[in-house]
N, C-alpha and C positions, 0 to 999 in steps of 0.2 A: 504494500500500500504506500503510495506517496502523500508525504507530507507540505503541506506548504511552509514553508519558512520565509518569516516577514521579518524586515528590518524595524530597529525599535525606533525612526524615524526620518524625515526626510527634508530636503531642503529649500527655504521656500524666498520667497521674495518677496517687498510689501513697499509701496512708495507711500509716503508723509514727505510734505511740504517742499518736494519737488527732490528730492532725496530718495536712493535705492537704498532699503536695508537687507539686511541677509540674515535669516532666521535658521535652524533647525527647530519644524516641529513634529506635535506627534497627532493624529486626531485619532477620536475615540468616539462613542456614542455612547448620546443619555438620554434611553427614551427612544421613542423616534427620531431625536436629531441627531447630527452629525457637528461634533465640535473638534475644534482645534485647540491644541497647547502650546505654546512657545516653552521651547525646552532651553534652547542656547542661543545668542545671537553673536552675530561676528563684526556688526558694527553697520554701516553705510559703504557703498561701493564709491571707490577702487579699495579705499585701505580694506575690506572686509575682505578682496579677495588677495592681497598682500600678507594678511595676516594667516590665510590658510595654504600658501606658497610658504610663508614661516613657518608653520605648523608641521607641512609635509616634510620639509628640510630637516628639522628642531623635532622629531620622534620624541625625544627625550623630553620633552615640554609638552607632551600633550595632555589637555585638561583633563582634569580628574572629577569634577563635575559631565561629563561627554562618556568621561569610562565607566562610571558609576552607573550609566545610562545604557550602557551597550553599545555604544559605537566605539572603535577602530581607527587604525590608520588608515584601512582599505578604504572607509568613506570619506576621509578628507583626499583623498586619490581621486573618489568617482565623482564628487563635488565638484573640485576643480576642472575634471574633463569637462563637466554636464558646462560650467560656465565658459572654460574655451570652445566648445565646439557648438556653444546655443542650443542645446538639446538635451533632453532628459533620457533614462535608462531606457525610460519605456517607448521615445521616441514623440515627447510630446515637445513642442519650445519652450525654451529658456533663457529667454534675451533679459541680462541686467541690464544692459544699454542702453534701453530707451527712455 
């Protein structure tokens, strides 16, 4: 039998006041809805994606709030592609850029 194995969260984007932030969250349902958590944030784009270029470089500094949660080095890896190559795992867009 296969199981499905899901990440403990994923990466998200959110514009305020004309500003890109960079979130990790996680959503979950309560009830019939469907909500969202902010679990991590990385700051406002470019430094947000600077700071996970340091991240991937800098293993040895990676947050302990992030591990505590179950994410990896492997997703600040898939993160950083998803935002070089403007596309998501699952092949949806992901332009911080705009």
């Amino acid at each position: 039998m296969k199981m499905k194995t899901t990440d403990p969260g994923y990466l998200a984007k959110q514009k305020s006041k004309g500003k890109t932030y960079l979130f990790v969250k996680k959503t979950y349902r309560e009830g019939k809805k469907v909500r969202s958590k902010s679990l991590y944030s990385f700051g406002s784009m470019p430094e947000a994606l600077e700071r996970l270029y340091w991240l991937r470089d800098h293993p040895d500094c990676f947050p302990k709030d992030l591990e505590k949660k179950g994410f990896t080095l492997a997703h600040i890896y898939k993160w950083v592609l998803a935002i070089e190559i403007r596309q998501k795992e699952n092949g949806a867009p992901f332009d911080v850029y705009i």
